[in-house]
N, C-alpha and C positions, 0 to 999 in steps of 0.2 A: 504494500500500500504506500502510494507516494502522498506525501505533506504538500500543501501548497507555502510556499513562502512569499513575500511582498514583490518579490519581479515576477514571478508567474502571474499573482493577480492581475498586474498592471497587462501581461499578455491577454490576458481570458476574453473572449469575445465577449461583444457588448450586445445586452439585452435589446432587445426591440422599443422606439421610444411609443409610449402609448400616443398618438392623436387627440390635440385638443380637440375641443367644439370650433373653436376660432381657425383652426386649420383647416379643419371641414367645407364651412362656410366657404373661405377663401376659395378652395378647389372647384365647389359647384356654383362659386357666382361667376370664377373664368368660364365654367361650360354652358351658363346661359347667354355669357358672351358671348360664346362663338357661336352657339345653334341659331341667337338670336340675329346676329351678322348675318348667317347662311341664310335664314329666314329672309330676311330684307334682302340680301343683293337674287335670289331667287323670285322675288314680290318683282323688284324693279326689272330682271329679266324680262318676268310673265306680260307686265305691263309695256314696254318697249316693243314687244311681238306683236300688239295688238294696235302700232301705229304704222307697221310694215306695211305699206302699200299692197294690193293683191291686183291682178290685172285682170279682171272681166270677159275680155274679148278671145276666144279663140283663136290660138293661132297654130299653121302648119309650118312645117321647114319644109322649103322647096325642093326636093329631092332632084329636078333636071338641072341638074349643075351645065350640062352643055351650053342651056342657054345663055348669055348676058343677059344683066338687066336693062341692056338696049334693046334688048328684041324680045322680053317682058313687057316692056314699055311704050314699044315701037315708037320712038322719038325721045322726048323731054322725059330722062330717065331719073332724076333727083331733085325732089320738092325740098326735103331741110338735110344739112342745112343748104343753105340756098344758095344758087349758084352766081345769082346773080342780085343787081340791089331789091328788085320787085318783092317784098314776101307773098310767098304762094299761098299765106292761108289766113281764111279757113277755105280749103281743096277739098271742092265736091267732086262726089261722084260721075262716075259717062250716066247713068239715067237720072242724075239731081234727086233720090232718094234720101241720100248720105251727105255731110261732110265729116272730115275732121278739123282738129284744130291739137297746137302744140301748146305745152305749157310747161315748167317746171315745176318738179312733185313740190310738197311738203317738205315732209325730211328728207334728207340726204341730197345727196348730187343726182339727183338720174331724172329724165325726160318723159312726162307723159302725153302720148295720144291718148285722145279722146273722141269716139263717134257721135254724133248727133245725128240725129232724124232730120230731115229737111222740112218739113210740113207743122211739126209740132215744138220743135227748136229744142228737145228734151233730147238730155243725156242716155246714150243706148249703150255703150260700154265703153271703158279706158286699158288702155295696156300701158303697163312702167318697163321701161326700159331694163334690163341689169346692170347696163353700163352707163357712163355718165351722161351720153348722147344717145340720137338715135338719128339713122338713115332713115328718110320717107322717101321711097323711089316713087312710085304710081299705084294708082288706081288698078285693080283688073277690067281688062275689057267688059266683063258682064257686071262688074259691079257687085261682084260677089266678095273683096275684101281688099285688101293693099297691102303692098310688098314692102317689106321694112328689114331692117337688120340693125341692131345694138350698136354703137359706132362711140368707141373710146379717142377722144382727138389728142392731138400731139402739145400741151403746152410747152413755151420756151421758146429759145432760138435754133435749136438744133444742133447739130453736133454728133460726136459719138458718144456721148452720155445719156441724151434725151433718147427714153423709150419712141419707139417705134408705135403709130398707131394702132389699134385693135379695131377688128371688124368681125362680127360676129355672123353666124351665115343666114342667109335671107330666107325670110319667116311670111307667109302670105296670113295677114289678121284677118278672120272670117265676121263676115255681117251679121248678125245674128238675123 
């Protein structure tokens, strides 16, 4: 049987300290901290999604890549942005059912069309852009929607720094 002597004690592992009240506290008012953070920046997500633009109008991707959108358009092939000083809109329809008209959204940077009825002057659907612009080529011949494509433009003066524009592939918006 071995004796403990006064350096042994001093080695002897130490007891567990009991937890006051007051430590406790501490521990679960950091954990209402953070669930309550998560709470809130989760609240402000939810609400930020519900100012996201949605775009209304149907639209296709033009699968005949052969064609240009000169011989879609058969002539005057780019309404905005505009090629020239005239602004083209609001740019009706070949049977004057329709127009549209351009605007810039709400939030963020991106471009909306918007259809109108011609007879009743009432909004019939919007499409937003995903990019900060938008190409409006034409009309279809039947008046059955208009040919558009997402168009990111080039700020700056150029160079080999400045990105390169973005052009997204051409989407015919269907009339409803």
């Amino acid at each position: 049987m071995k004796l403990w002597g006064a350096a042994d004690i001093k080695n002897m592992p130490k007891a567990k300290k009991i937890t006051s009240s007051d430590s406790i506290k501490k521990k679960s008012s950091k954990k209402v901290i953070i669930i309550g953070g998560f709470s809130l920046f989760i609240f402000i997500f939810i609400f930020l999604l519900s100012y996201i633009p949605s775009s209304t109008l149907d639209s296709q991707i033009v699968t005949d890549i052969k064609k240009p959108t000169e011989e879609l358009c058969k002539g005057e092939h780019q309404l905005h942005p505009p090629t020239s000083w005239k602004w083209p809109f609001p740019a009706s329809s070949p049977d004057g059912e329709y127009y549209i008209d351009i605007s810039d959204a709400k939030l963020g940077k991106i471009t909306k069309l918007t259809l109108f009825d011609s007879n009743t002057q009432r909004e019939v659907g919007k499409y937003f852009s995903s990019y900060p612009s938008l190409k409006v080529y034409c009309w279809a011949e039947d008046s059955s929607g208009i040919y558009v494509a997402d168009y990111k433009p080039v700020y700056g003066y150029g160079g080999i720094f400045t990105p390169s524009p973005k052009t997204g592939p051409v989407k015919k918006l269907l009339v409803p």
